[in-house]
C-alpha positions in Angstrom: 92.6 114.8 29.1 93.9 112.3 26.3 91.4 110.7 24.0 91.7 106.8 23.6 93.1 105.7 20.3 90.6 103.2 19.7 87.1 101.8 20.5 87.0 99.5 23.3 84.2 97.8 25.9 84.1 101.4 27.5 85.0 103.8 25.0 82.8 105.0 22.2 83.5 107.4 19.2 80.7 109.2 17.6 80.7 112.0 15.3 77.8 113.7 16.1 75.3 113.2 19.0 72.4 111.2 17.7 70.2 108.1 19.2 73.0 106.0 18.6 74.8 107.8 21.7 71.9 107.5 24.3 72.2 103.5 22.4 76.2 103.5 24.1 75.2 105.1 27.1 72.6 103.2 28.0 74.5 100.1 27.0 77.3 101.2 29.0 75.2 101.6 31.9 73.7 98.1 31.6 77.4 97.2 31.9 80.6 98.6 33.7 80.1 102.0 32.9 81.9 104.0 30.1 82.0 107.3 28.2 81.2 108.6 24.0 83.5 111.0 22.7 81.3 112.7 20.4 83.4 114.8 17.4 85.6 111.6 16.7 85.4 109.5 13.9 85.0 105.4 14.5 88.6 105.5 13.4 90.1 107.5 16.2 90.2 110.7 14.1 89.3 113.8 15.5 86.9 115.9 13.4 85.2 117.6 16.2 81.8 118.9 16.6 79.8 121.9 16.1 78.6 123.4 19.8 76.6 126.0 21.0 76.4 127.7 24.4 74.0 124.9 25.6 74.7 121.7 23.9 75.5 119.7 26.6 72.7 120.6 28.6 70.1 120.2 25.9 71.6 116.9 24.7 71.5 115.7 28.8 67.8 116.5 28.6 67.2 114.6 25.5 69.0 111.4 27.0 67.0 112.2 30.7 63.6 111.9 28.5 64.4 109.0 26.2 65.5 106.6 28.9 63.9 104.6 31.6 65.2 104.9 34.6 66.6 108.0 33.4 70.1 108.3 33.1 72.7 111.8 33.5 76.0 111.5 32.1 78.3 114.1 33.2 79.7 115.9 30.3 82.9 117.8 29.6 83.8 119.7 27.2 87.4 119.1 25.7 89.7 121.2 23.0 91.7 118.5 20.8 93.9 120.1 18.2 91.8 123.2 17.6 88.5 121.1 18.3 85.5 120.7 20.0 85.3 117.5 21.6 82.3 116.5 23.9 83.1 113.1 26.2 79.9 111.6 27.9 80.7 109.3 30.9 78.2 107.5 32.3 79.1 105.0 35.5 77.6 101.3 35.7 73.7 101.4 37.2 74.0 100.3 41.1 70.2 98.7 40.1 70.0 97.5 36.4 68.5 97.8 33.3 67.7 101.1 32.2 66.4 101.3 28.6 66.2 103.7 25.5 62.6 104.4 24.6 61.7 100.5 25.6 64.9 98.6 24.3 67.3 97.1 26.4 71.2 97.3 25.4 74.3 95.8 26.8 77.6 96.3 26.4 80.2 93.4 24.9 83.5 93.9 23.7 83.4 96.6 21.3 79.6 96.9 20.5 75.9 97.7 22.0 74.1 94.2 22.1 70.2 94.3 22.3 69.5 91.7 25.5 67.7 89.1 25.2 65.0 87.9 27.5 67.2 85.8 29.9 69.7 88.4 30.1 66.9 90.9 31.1 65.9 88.3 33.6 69.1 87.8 34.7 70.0 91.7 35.4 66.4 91.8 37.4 67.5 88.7 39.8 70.9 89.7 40.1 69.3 93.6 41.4 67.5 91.8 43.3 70.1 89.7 44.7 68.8 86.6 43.2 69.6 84.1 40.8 67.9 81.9 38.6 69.1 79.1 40.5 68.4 80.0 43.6 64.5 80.7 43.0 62.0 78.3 43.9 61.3 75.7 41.7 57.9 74.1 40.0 58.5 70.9 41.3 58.2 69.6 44.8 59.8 68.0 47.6 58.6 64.7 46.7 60.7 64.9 43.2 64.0 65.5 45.4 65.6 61.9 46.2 67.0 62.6 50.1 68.8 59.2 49.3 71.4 61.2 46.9 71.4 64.4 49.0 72.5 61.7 51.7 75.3 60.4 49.4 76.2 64.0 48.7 76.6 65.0 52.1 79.0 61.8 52.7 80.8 63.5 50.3 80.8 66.8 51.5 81.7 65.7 55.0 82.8 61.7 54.9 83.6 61.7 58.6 80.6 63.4 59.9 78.1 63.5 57.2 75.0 66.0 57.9 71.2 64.4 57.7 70.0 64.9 54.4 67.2 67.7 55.0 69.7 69.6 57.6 71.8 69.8 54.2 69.6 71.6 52.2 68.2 73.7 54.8 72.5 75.0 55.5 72.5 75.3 51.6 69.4 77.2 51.1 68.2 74.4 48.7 64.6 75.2 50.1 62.4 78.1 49.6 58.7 78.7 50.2 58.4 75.2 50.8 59.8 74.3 47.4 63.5 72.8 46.5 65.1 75.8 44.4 65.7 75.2 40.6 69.3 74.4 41.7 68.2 71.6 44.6 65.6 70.1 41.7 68.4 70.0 39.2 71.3 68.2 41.4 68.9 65.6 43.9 65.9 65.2 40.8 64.8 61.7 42.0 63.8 60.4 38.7 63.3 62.1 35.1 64.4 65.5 34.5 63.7 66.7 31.2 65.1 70.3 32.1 68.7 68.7 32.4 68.7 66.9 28.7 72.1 66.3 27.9 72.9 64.8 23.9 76.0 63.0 23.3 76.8 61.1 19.9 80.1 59.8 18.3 79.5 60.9 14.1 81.4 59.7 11.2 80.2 62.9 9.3 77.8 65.3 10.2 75.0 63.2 9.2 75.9 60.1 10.1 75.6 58.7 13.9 77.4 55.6 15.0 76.4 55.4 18.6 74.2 58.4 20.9 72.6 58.8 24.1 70.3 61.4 25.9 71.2 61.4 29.6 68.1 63.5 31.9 68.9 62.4 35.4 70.2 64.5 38.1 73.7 66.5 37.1 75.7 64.7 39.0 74.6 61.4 37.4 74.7 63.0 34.2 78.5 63.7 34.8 79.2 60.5 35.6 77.1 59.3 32.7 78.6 61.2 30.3 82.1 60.9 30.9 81.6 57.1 30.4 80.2 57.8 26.7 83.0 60.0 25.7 85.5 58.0 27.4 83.6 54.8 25.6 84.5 56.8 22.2 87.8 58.2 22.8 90.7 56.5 20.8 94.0 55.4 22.9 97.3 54.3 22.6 99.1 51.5 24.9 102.6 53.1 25.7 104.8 50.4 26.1 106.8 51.7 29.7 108.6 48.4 31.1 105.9 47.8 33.7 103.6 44.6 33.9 101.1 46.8 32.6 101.1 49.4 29.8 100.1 53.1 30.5 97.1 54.4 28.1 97.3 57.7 26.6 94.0 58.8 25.4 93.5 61.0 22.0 92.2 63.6 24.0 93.4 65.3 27.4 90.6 63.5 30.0 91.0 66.3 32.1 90.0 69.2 30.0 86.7 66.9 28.6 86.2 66.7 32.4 86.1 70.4 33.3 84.5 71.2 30.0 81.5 68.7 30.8 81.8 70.2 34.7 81.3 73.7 33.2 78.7 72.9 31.1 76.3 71.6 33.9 77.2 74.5 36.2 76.9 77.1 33.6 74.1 76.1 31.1 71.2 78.4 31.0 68.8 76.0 32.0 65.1 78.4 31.5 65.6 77.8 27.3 64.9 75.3 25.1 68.4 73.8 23.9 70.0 71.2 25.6 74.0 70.2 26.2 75.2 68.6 22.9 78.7 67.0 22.8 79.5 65.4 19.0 82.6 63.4 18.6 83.7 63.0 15.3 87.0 61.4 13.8 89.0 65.0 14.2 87.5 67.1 17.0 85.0 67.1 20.0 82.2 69.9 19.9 80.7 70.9 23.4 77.9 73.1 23.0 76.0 74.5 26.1 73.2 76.7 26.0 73.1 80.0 26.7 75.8 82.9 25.7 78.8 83.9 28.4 76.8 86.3 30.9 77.4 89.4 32.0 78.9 91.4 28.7 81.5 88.7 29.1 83.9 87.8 26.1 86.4 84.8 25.1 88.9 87.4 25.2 87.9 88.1 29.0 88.3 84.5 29.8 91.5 83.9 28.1 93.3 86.7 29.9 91.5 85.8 33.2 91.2 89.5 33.7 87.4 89.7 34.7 85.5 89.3 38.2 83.4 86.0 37.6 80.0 86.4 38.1 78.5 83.0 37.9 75.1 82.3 36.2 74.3 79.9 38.3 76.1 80.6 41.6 74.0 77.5 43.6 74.8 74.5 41.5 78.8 76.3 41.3 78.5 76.3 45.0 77.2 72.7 44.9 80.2 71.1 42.9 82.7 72.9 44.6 81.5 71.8 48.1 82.3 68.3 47.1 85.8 69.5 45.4 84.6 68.6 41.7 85.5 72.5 40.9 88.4 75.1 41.7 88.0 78.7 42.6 85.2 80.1 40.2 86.4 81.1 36.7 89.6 79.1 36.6 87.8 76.2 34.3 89.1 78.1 31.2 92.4 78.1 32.0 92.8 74.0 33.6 91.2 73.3 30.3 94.1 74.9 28.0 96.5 74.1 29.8 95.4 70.5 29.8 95.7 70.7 26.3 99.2 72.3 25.9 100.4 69.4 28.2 98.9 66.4 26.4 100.6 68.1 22.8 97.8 66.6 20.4 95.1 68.8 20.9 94.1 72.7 20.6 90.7 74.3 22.1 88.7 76.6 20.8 86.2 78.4 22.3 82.8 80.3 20.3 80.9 82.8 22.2 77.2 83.5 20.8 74.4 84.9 22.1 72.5 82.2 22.6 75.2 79.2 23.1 78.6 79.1 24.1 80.8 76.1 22.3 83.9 74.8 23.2 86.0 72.7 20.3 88.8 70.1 21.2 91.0 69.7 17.4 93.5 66.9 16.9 96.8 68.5 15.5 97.4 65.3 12.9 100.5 64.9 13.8 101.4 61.2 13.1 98.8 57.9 12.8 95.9 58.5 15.1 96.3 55.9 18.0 93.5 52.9 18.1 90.8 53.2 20.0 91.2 50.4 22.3 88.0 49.1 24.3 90.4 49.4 27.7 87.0 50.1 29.8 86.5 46.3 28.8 86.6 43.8 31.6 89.8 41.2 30.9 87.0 38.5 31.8 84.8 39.6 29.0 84.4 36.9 26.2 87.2 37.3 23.7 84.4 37.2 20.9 83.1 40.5 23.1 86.1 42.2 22.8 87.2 41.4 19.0 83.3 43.0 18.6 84.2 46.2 20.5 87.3 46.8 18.9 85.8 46.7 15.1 83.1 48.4 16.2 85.6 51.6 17.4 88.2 51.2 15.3 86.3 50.0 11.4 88.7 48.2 9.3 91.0 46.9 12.1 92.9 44.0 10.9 93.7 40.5 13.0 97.4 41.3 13.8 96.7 44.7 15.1 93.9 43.0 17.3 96.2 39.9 18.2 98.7 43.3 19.7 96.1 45.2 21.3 94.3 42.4 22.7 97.4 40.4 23.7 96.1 37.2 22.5 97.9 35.2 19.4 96.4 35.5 15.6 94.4 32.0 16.0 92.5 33.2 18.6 91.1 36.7 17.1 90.7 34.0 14.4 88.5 32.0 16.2 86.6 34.9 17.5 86.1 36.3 13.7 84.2 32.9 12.9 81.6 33.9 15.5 80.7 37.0 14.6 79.9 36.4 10.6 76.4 37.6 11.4 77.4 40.7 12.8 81.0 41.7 11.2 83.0 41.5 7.3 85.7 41.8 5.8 86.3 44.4 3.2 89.3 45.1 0.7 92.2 42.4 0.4 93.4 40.1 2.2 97.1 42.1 3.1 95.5 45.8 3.2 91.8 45.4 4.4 89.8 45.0 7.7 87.0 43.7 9.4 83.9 46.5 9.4 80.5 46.0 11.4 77.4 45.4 9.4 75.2 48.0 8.7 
């Protein structure tokens, strides 16, 4: 048998057998299983290990009595280059967590991870075949609006939509006479303080130019939301032939779409934080509370070589029966290759144990289009729009507004008089801009 040349999220190397072995079993146990060679270096190098006649067994009795369930790794015994090597292999539990003398471990990339609270609860619903999501929830029936299950059954089914309570009764939206946490969080009739989602466009870290809290039901916080960031987004009018000009947007729509999508679905809802997205001048932060579950890792998601394991496999079920989501697990990927295909933009994605953040970058290649206030009715008052446009894009001049707004000089002219109370202009009179006033 061939030892692994390095460490990995199911190999261990340990030079002698100590309580940081029974650490990697049990954390490979909480996980997909793995073995510890014991007698190699954290290097790779083998060094091997003193044994006796009864090693094995006495170190197997020493793991059996500090863990809890008890686990038994098998153990086998190998010669590497003249020395004694011992490997450990213990398989995933079928009904998790096990511990070593009362601490909880789990396995991620290359390391032992003490779990947190949620992920404890987490592993306990999932051996139980539960979810989170799918428990019932504090609230009743009477905070559940039947008129938006009704609208989401239209579009589950618009030909033959499903009465509202028959809905959640096929979706198992209702247990013990209570909507689950999942039913409560998608139909909430009113306030939901649970769903808090933070949005705000920032000139620097400290400094907010426009923000909103949304805590509605999620799919009228999607909705909600996209409108602010689209609000804030800067755009381009590409100049094609046609009567109208195509907009190109600063940032790929799409991926903000399935990054906001995956953030509802996939939020740990039973902490504290809330979903944050900050726009600033050169990238978009989307944080989300709670870590990727399940020992997963960014590197996991990049390659798309993992089974997904939703945390929240209601609410996923939810937005895909209504086509707002793919196959499970294949958000990561739509949203890079959104990226690559709109050329301006990178992602990065940050992995924590607590929070999981995604970060859209501009590339800076060339000016940076002008955020033009498209979602703007053409009927709006001129004055309105002038007003929207500084208020984007500070220090916009009057020919660059005349352009975007297709109206002549005189006329953004005309609109500047009207809004001395509320804008001025800064700098000269060839090089400066109009700025609102603070």
């Amino acid at each position: 048998m061939k030892i692994p040349k390095s460490e990995s999220k199911t190999v261990e190397f340990k030079s002698t057998f100590n309580q940081d072995v029974i650490v990697s079993l049990v954390a490979f146990a909480n996980a997909d299983g793995g073995d510890v060679y014991v007698g190699v270096r954290d290097d790779g190098k083998v060094i091997g290990v003193q044994l006796a006649a009864e090693s094995e067994t006495t170190w197997i009795n020493e793991i059996k009595n500090k863990t809890a369930p008890a686990i038994v790794p098998e153990a086998d015994r190998l010669v590497v280059r003249g020395k004694n090597v011992v490997r450990l292999h213990i398989s995933p539990l079928p009904v998790k967590p096990t511990s070593v003398q009362g601490r909880y471990y789990v396995r991620k990339a290359k390391s032992n991870h003490l779990m947190s609270l949620a992920e404890l609860s987490d592993l306990y619903l999932k051996a139980a075949g539960d979810s989170w999501d799918a428990m019932p929830s504090r609230h009743g029936l009477e905070d559940v609006s039947l008129e938006k299950v009704a609208v989401f059954a239209r579009r589950m089914n618009p030909d033959n939509p499903d009465d509202p309570l028959r809905v959640l009764r096929k979706l198992s939206l209702v247990r013990d006479g209570h909507p689950t946490n999942a039913c409560y969080l998608a139909f909430v009739e009113d306030f939901c303080q649970e769903a808090a989602f933070q949005t705000g466009r920032f000139k620097t870290s400290s400094h907010i130019i426009d923000d909103r809290t949304f805590n509605t039901d999620l799919l009228g916080e999607l909705d909600g939301v996209m409108a602010f960031v689209k609000n804030h987004l800067m755009a381009e009018l590409v100049i094609t032939g046609k009567p109208e000009h195509d907009v190109r947007y600063d940032y790929p729509v799409e991926a903000i779409r399935e990054i906001i999508l995956n953030m509802l679905v996939h939020r740990d809802y039973r902490g504290v934080g809330v979903n944050t997205i900050k726009i600033f001048d050169d990238r978009m932060e989307f944080t989300n509370p709670g870590g990727l579950p399940h020992g997963l890792t960014v590197d996991d998601l990049l390659s798309d070589a993992y089974v997904t394991s939703p945390r929240n496999p209601q609410l996923a079920t939810l937005f895909k029966a209504i086509g707002l989501t793919e196959r499970y697990g294949s958000g990561i990927k739509r949203i890079e290759n959104a990226c690559k295909e709109h050329g301006g933009v990178r992602v990065e994605f940050e992995n924590h144990e607590t929070w999981f953040k995604v970060v859209l970058k501009k590339n800076n290649k060339g000016d940076a289009p002008i955020n033009v206030p498209i979602n703007v009715p053409i009927n709006v008052p001129i004055k309105n729009r002038v007003f929207d446009l500084i208020r984007c894009n500070p220090g916009v001049g009057r020919v660059k507004m005349s352009e975007l707004l297709n109206v002549d000089v005189k006329t953004v002219g005309r609109a500047i008089a009207g809004l001395s109370e509320k804008i001025e202009h800064r700098g000269s009179k060839k090089t400066g801009g109009y700025y609102v006033k603070q």
